[in-house]
C-alpha positions as CSV (number, residue, x, y, z in Angstrom):
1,X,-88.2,143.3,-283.4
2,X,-89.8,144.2,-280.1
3,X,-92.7,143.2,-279.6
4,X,-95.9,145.2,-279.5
5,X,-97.3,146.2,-276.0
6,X,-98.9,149.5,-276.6
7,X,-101.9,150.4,-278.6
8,X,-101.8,150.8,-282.3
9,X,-100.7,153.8,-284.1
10,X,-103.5,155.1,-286.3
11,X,-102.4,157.4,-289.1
12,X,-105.1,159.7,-290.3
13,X,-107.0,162.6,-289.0
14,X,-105.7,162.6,-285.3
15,X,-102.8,164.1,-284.4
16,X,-99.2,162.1,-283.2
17,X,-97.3,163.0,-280.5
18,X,-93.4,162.5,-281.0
19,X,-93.7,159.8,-278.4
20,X,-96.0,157.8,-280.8
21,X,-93.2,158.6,-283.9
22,X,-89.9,157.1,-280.9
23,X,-92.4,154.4,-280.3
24,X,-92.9,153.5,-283.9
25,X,-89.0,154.1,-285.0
26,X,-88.2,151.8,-282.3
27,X,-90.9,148.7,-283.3
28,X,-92.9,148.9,-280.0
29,X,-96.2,149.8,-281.4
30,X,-98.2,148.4,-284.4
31,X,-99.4,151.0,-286.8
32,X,-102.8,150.9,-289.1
33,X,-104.5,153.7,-291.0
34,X,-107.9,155.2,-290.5
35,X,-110.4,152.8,-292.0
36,X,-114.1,154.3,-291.6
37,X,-115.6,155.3,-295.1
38,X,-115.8,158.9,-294.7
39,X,-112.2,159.2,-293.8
40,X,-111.5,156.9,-296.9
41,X,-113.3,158.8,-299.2
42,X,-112.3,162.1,-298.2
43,X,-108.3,161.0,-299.2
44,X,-109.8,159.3,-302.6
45,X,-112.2,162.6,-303.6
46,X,-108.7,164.6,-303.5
47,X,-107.2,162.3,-306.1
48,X,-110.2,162.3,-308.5
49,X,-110.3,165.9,-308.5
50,X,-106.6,165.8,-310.0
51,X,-108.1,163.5,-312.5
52,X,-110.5,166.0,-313.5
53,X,-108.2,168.4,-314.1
54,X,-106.3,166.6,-316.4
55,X,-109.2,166.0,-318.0
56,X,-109.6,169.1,-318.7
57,X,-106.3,169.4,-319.4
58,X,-105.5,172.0,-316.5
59,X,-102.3,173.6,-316.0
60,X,-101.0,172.1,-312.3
61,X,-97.5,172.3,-311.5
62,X,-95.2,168.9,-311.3
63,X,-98.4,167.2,-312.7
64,X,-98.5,168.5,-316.1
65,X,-95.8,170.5,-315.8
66,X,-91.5,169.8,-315.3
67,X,-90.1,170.8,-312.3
68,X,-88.9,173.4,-310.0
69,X,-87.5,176.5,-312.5
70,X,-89.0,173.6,-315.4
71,X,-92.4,174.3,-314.4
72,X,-92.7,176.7,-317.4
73,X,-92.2,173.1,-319.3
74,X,-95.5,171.6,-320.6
75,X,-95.9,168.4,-320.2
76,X,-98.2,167.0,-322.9
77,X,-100.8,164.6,-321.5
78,X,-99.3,161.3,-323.2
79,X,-96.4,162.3,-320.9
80,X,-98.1,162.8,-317.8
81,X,-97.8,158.9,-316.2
82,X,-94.3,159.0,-316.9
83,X,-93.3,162.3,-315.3
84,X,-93.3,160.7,-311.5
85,X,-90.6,158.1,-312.4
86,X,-88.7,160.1,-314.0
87,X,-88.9,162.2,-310.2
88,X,-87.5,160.1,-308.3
89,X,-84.9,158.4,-310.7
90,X,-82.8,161.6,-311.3
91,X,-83.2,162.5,-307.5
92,X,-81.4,159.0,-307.2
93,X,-77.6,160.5,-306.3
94,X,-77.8,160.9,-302.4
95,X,-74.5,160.2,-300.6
96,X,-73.0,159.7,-297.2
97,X,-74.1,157.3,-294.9
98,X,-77.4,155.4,-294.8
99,X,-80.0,156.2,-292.0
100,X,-80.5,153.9,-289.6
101,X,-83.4,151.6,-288.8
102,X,-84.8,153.9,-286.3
103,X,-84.2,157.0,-288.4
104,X,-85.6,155.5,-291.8
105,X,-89.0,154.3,-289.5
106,X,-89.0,157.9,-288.3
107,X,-89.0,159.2,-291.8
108,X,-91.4,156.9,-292.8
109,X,-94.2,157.7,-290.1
110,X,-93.2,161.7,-291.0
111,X,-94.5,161.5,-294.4
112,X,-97.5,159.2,-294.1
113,X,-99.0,161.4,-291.2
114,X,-98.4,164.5,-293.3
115,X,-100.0,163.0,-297.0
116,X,-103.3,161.5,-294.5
117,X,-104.7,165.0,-294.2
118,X,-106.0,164.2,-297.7
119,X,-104.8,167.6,-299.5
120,X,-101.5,166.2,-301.3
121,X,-104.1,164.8,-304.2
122,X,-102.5,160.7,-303.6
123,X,-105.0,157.8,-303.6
124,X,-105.4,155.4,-300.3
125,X,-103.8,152.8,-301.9
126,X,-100.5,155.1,-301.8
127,X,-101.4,155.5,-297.8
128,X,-101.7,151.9,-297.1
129,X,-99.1,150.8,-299.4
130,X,-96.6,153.4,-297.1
131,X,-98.2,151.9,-293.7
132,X,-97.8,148.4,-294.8
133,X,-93.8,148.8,-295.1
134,X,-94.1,150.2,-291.2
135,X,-96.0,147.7,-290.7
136,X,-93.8,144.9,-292.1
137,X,-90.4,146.7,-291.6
138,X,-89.4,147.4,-294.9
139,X,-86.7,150.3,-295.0
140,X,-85.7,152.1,-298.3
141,X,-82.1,152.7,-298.1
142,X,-81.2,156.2,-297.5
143,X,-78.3,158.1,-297.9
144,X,-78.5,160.8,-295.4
145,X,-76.8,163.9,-297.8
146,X,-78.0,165.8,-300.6
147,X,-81.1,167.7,-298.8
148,X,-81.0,171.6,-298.6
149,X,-84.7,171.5,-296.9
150,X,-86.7,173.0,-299.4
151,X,-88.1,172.0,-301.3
152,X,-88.1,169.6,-298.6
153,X,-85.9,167.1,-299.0
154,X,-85.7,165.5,-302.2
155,X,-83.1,163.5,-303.1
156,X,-83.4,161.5,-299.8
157,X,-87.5,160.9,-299.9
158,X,-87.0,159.7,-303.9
159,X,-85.5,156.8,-302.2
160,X,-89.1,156.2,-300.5
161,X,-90.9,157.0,-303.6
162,X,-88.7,154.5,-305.8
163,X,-89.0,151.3,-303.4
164,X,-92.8,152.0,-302.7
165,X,-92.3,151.8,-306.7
166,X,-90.1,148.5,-306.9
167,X,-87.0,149.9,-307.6
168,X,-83.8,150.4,-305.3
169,X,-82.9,148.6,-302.5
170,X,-84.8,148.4,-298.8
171,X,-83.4,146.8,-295.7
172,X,-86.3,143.9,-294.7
173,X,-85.7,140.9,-292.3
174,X,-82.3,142.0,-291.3
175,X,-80.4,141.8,-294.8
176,X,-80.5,144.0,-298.3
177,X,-83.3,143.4,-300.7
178,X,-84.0,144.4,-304.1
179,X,-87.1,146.4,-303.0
180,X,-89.0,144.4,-306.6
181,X,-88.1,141.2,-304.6
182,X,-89.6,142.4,-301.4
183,X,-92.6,143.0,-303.4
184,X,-92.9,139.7,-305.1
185,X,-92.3,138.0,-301.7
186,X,-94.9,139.1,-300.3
187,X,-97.5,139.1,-302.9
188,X,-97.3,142.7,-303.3
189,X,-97.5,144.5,-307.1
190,X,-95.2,147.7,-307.0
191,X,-97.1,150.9,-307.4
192,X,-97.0,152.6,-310.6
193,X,-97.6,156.3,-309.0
194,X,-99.7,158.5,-310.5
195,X,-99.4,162.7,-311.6
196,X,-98.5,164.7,-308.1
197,X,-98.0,160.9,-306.0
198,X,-94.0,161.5,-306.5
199,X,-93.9,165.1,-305.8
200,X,-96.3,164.2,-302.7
201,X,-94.2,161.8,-301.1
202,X,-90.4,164.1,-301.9
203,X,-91.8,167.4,-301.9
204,X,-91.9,167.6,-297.9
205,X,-89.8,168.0,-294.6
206,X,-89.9,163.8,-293.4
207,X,-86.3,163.6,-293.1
208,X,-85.9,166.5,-291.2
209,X,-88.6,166.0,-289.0
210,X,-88.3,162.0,-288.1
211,X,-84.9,163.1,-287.3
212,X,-86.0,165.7,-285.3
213,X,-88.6,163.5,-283.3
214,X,-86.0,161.4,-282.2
215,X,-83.5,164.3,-281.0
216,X,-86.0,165.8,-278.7
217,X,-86.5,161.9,-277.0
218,X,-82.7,162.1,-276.7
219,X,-82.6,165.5,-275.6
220,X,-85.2,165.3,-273.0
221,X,-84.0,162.0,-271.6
222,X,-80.4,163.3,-271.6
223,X,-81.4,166.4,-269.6
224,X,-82.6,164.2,-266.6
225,X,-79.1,162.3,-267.2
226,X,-77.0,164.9,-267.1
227,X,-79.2,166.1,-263.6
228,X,-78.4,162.8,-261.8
229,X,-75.0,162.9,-263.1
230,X,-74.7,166.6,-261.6
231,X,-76.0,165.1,-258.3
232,X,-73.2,162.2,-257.9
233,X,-70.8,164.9,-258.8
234,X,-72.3,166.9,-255.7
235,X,-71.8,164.2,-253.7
236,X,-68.6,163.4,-255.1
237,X,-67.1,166.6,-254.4
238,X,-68.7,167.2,-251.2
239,X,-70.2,170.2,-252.9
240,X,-72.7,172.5,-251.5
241,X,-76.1,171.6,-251.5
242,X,-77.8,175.0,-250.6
243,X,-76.8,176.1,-254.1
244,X,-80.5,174.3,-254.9
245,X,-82.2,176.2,-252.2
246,X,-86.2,176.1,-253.0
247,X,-86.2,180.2,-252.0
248,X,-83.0,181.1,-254.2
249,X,-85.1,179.6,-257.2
250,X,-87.9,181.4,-256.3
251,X,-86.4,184.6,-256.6
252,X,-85.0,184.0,-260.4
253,X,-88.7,181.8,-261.6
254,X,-87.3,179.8,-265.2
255,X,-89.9,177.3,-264.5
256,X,-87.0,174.5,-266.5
257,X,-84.7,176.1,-264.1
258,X,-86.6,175.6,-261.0
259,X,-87.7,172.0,-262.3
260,X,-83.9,170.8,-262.4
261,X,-83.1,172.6,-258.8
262,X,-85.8,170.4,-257.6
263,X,-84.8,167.3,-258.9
264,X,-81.6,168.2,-257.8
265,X,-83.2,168.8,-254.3
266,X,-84.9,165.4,-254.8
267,X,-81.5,163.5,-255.5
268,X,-79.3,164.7,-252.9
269,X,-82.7,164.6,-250.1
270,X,-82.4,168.1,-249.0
271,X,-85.9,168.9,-247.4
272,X,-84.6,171.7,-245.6
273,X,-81.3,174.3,-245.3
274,X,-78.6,172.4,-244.3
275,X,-75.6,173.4,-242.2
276,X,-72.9,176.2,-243.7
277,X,-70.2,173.6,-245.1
278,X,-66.5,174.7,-245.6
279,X,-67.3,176.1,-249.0
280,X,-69.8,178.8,-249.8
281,X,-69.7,178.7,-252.7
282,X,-68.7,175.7,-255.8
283,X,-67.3,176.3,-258.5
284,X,-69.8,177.0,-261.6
285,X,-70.1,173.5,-263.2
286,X,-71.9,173.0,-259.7
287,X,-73.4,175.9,-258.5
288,X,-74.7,176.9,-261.9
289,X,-76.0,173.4,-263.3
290,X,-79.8,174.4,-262.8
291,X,-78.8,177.5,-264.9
292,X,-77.2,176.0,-267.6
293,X,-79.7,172.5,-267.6
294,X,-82.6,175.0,-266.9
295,X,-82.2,176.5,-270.6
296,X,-82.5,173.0,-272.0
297,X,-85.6,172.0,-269.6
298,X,-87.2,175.6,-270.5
299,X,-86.5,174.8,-274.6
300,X,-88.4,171.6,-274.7
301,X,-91.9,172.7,-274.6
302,X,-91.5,175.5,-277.3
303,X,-88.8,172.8,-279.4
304,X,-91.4,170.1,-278.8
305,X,-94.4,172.7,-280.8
306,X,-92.2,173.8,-284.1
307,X,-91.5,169.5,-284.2
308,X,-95.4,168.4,-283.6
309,X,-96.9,171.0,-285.9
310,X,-94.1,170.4,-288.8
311,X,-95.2,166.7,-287.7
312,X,-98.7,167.1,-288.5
313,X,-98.8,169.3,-291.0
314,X,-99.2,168.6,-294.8
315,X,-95.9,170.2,-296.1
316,X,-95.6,168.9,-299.8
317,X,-96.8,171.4,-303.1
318,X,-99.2,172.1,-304.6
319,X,-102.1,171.5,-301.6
320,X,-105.0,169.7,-303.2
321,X,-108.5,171.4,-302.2
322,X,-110.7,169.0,-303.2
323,X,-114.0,170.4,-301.5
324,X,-113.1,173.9,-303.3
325,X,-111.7,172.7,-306.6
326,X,-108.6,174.9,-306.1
327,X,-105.4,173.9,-306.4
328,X,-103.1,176.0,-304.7
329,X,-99.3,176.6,-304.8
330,X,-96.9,177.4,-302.1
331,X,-94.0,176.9,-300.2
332,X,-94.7,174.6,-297.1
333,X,-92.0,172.4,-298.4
334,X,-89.7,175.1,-296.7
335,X,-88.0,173.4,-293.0
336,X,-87.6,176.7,-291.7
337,X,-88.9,176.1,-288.3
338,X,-87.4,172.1,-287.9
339,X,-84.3,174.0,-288.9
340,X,-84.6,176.7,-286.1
341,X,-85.6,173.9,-283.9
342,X,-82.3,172.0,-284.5
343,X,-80.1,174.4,-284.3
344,X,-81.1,175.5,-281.2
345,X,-81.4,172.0,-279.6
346,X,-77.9,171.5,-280.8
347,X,-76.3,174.7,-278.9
348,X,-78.7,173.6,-276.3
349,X,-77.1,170.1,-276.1
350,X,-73.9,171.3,-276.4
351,X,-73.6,172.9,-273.8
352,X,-74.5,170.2,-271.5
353,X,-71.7,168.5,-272.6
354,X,-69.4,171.3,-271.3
355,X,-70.8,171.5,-268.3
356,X,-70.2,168.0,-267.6
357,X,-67.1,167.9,-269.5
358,X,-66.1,170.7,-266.7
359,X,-67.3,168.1,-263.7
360,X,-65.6,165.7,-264.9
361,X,-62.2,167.9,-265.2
362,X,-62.8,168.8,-261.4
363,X,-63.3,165.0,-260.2
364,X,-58.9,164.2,-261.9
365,X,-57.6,167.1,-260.4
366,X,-56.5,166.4,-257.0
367,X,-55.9,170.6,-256.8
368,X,-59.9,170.6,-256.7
369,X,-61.4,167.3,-256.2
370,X,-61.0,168.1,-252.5
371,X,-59.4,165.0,-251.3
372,X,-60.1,162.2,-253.9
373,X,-57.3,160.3,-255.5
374,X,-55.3,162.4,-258.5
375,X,-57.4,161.0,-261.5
376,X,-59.9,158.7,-259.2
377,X,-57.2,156.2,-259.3
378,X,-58.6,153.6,-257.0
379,X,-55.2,152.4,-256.5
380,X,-53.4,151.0,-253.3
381,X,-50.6,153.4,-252.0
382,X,-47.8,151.2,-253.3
383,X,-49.2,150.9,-256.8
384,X,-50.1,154.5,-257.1
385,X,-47.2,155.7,-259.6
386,X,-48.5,152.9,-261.9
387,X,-52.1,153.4,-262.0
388,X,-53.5,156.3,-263.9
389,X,-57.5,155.9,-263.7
390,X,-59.4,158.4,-265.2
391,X,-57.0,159.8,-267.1
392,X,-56.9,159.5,-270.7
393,X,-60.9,159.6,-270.5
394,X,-61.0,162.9,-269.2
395,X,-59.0,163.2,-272.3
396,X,-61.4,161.9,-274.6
397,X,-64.2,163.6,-272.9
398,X,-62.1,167.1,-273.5
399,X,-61.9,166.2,-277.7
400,X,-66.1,165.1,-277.8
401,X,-66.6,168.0,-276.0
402,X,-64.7,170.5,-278.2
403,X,-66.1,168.4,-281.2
404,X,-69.8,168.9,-280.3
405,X,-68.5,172.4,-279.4
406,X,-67.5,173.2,-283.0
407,X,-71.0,171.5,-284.4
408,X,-73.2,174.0,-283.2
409,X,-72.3,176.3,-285.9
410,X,-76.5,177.3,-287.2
411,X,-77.0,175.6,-290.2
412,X,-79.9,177.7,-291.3
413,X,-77.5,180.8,-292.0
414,X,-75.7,178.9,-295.0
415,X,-78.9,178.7,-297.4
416,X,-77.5,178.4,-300.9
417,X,-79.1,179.3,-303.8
418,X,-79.8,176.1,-306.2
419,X,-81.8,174.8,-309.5
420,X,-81.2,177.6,-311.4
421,X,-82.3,180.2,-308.6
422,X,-85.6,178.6,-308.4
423,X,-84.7,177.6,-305.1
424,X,-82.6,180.4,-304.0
425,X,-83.7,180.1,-300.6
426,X,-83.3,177.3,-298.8
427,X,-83.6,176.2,-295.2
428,X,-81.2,173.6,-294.5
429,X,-83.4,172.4,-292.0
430,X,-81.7,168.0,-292.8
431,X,-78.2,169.7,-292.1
432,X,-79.4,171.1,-288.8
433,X,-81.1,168.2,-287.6
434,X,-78.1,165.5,-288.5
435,X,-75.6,168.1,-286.8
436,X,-77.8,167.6,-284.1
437,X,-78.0,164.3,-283.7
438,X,-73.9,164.1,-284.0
439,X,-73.9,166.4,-281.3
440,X,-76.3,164.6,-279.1
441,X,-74.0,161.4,-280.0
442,X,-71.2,163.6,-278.7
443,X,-72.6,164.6,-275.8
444,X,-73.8,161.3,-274.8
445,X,-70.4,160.3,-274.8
446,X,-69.3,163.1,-272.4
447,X,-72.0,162.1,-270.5
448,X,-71.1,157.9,-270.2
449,X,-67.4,159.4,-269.4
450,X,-68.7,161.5,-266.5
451,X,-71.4,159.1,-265.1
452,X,-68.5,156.2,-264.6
453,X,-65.9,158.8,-263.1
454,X,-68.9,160.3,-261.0
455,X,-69.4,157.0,-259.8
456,X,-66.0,156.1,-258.8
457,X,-65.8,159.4,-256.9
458,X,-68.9,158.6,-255.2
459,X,-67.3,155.2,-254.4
460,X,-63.5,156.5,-253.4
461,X,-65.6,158.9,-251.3
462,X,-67.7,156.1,-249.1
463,X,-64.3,154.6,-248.2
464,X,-63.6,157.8,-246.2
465,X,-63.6,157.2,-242.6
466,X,-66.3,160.1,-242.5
467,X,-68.6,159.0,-245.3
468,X,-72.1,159.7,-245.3
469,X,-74.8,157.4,-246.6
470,X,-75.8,158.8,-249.8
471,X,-79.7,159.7,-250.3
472,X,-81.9,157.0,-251.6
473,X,-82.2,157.9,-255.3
474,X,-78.5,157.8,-255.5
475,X,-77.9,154.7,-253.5
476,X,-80.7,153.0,-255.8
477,X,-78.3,154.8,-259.5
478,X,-74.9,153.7,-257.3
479,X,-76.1,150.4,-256.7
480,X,-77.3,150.0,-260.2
481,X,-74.6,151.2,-262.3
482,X,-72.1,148.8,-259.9
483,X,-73.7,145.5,-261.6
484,X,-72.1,146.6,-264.9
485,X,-69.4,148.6,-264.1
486,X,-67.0,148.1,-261.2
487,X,-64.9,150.2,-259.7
488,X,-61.6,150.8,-260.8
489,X,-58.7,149.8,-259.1
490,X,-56.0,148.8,-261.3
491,X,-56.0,150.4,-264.3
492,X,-58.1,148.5,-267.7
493,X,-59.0,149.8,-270.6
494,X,-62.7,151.4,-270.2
495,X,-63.9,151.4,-274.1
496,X,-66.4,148.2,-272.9
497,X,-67.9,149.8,-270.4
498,X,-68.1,153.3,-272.5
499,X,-69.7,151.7,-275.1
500,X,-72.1,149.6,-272.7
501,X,-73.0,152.7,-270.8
502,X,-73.9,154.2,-274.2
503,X,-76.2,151.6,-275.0
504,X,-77.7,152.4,-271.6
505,X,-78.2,155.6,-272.6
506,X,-80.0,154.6,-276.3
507,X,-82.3,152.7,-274.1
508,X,-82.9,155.1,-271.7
509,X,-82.4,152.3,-269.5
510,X,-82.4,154.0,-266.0
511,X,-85.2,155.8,-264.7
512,X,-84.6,158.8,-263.4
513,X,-86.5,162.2,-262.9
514,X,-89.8,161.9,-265.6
């Protein structure tokens, strides 16, 4: 566990960031939950109103009634404190893989922000019982399949509702646990949840939208990546700087578009027009990078709204009105906009892996490398034929490429009807965002691959009896990335230092243009 260095996390009335859900998902904050009395009692007032109403033996749907096309099933009242376990124990059939640590926290901080606006009719214990396994790192086991996003993902939130019950199993203190033994471990008496506490914690978009949260950190930090990387490949390739002219930008204004041109600018130290160089003009993996960056850098504030709002927004059904004593019934369940969102951040992504992936095929080929070794072999002349450098990973960049490629196919177009057309439109908002995290995996691959052959061009190219001094900011990232990863002279096999550049890139270990 990291420990803490930033102020706590309070889940209540105030808004979070997606910063404060990466900062949660990767243990750096502490969490708690609004404490004053007001807030309190506002979240308990919408819970005794359901009480009322079953008192009066009202008609409220997954409360005294079955679900989805089963909410023309009475449930008698005898029946009532049964019908949430029996919500989450035939949701119980996920598949696939399990999320991970960081994903489960996300999904975990998703759904407690969205039930403290006090409308989803749950008590406070329910609230505090959810920030305590934050708090303490307890992780419900989650198979990432079986979610059509709406409504709202189900099967894999009935994993949440069942451990915060005592049932299932949890990750906690590095190894599996019955989540009943976590319980009695630590003192703790497994909730028995009350009519609407089920459906409140399943009925919602938390999968989709913790995953989401932490593909826009990716995203954003692998823009600036993929910028630097652009700039060694500038160098590398003695390419043309004016392509980032200030004045050309200004002509064409994509405010994302002009922010990468500048920090491309920034990189290569170009204050003013330089001298005409042999080459007017790069080819496009060069000359077009702000273009095809700038679409990414231009996405993020509009991306960065649908996810926030979904974030803070209570998305389960019915909505509780306490103050109005109205119960009302919806569809907020529905991902529509997470799914739009991830869709489009996986084309977005995408496509920064083919750009690089296109680099990265210029930087092997001695036809247009313009002077650099055939496959950045570092190689002395007489052990040239043996040495083959670059090669195979410019191979393995091509197949993640074309593999992210394929991904961006939109999810949200494939809604299928389900539960006997009750749900016959669905947003497949949990598909979109897990393509897009595969995609981002992808692409951070591509982008490891063409950071460690950037560098050995920029290397191979300071051995030139002409070489330049690079700019400061690329000194400083060539200086840097030479500690871990050396150049390559005789051939070895570079999986190590892939996967160690990967795990840069997960900790967004260099600083760049933010």
């Amino acid at each position: 566990m990291t420990t803490p260095t930033l102020e706590p996390v309070t889940f209540g009335e105030l808004p979070l960031r997606i910063e404060d859900v990466l900062a949660l998902a990767n243990r750096q904050v502490p969490t708690q939950l609004q404490g004053d009395p007001a807030y309190r009692e506002r979240i308990a007032k919408g819970a005794r109103f359901l009480d009322s109403l079953l008192d009066k033996e009202g008609v409220i749907y997954g409360v005294t009634t079955g679900y989805g096309d089963s909410c023309v099933v009475a449930v008698p009242l005898h029946h009532v404190e049964a019908l949430p376990r029996h919500l989450y124990t035939f949701h119980g059939c996920g598949l696939g893989k399990l999320l991970d640590a960081q994903a489960t926290r996300a999904v975990l901080a998703a759904r407690l922000q969205s039930l403290c606006h006090g409308v989803s009719g749950v008590r406070v214990e329910l609230l505090e019982r959810l920030q305590a396994f934050l708090e303490h790192d307890i992780l419900p086991l989650i198979p990432e399949e079986g979610s059509v996003g709406a409504s709202g993902d189900l099967t894999p939130l009935s994993y949440v509702a069942a451990t915060l019950s005592g049932e299932r199993e949890v990750m906690f203190r590095g190894e599996r646990w019955q989540a009943a033994d976590v319980h009695r471990e630590l003192g703790w008496e497994p909730l028995v949840l009350r009519p609407k506490e089920a459906l409140a914690l399943m009925n919602g978009t938390a999968v989709m939208t913790g995953l989401a949260c932490l593909a826009y950190a990716r995203a954003d930090y692998l823009l600036q990546l993929a910028t630097r990387i652009t700039a060694l490949n500038v160098v590398a390739l003695q390419g043309n700087p004016e392509h980032f002219d200030e004045r050309l930008f200004a002509t064409k204004p994509h405010p994302g578009q002009m922010q990468v041109a500048a920090w491309l600018r920034k990189d290569l130290a170009i204050d003013a027009p330089t001298a005409p160089l042999h080459r007017l003009q790069d080819r496009y993996s060069l000359r077009c990078a702000p273009h095809v960056l700038g679409v990414l850098a231009d996405s993020l504030n509009w991306l960065r709204s649908f996810i926030e709002i979904e974030l803070n927004s209570a998305n389960d059904n019915p909505i509780i009105d306490a103050e109005a004593e109205r119960v009302l019934h919806g569809g907020h369940f529905y991902g529509g906009h997470i799914a739009f969102a991830m869709d489009s951040l996986k084309n977005l992504v995408a496509n920064v892996a083919d750009l690089l992936d296109r680099q990265l095929a210029l930087l092997v080929d001695e036809r247009y490398n313009h002077g650099l070794p055939s496959n950045l072999s570092g190689a002395t002349a007489d052990r040239a034929m043996l040495n083959h450098g670059f090669k195979a990973v410019q191979i393995g960049t091509s197949a993640w490429t074309a593999e992210a490629l394929k991904n961006t196919m939109p999810a949200s177009v494939f809604s299928r009807s389900t539960e006997c057309h009750n749900q016959d439109k669905v947003s497949m908002g949990t598909i979109a965002a897990r393509d897009a995290i595969r995609v981002l995996e992808l692409t951070e691959q591509v982008a490891a691959a063409t950071l460690l052959a950037a560098n050995q061009g920029v290397w191979l190219r300071s051995k030139a009896e002409d070489a330049r001094p690079l700019p400061p900011a690329l000194a400083a990232m060539h200086e840097e990335l030479a500690k871990d990863f050396p150049p390559v002279i005789e051939d070895r096999a570079l999986e190590g230092e892939l996967r160690l550049c990967l795990k840069r890139i997960a900790e967004q270990h260099w600083r760049l243009h933010a």
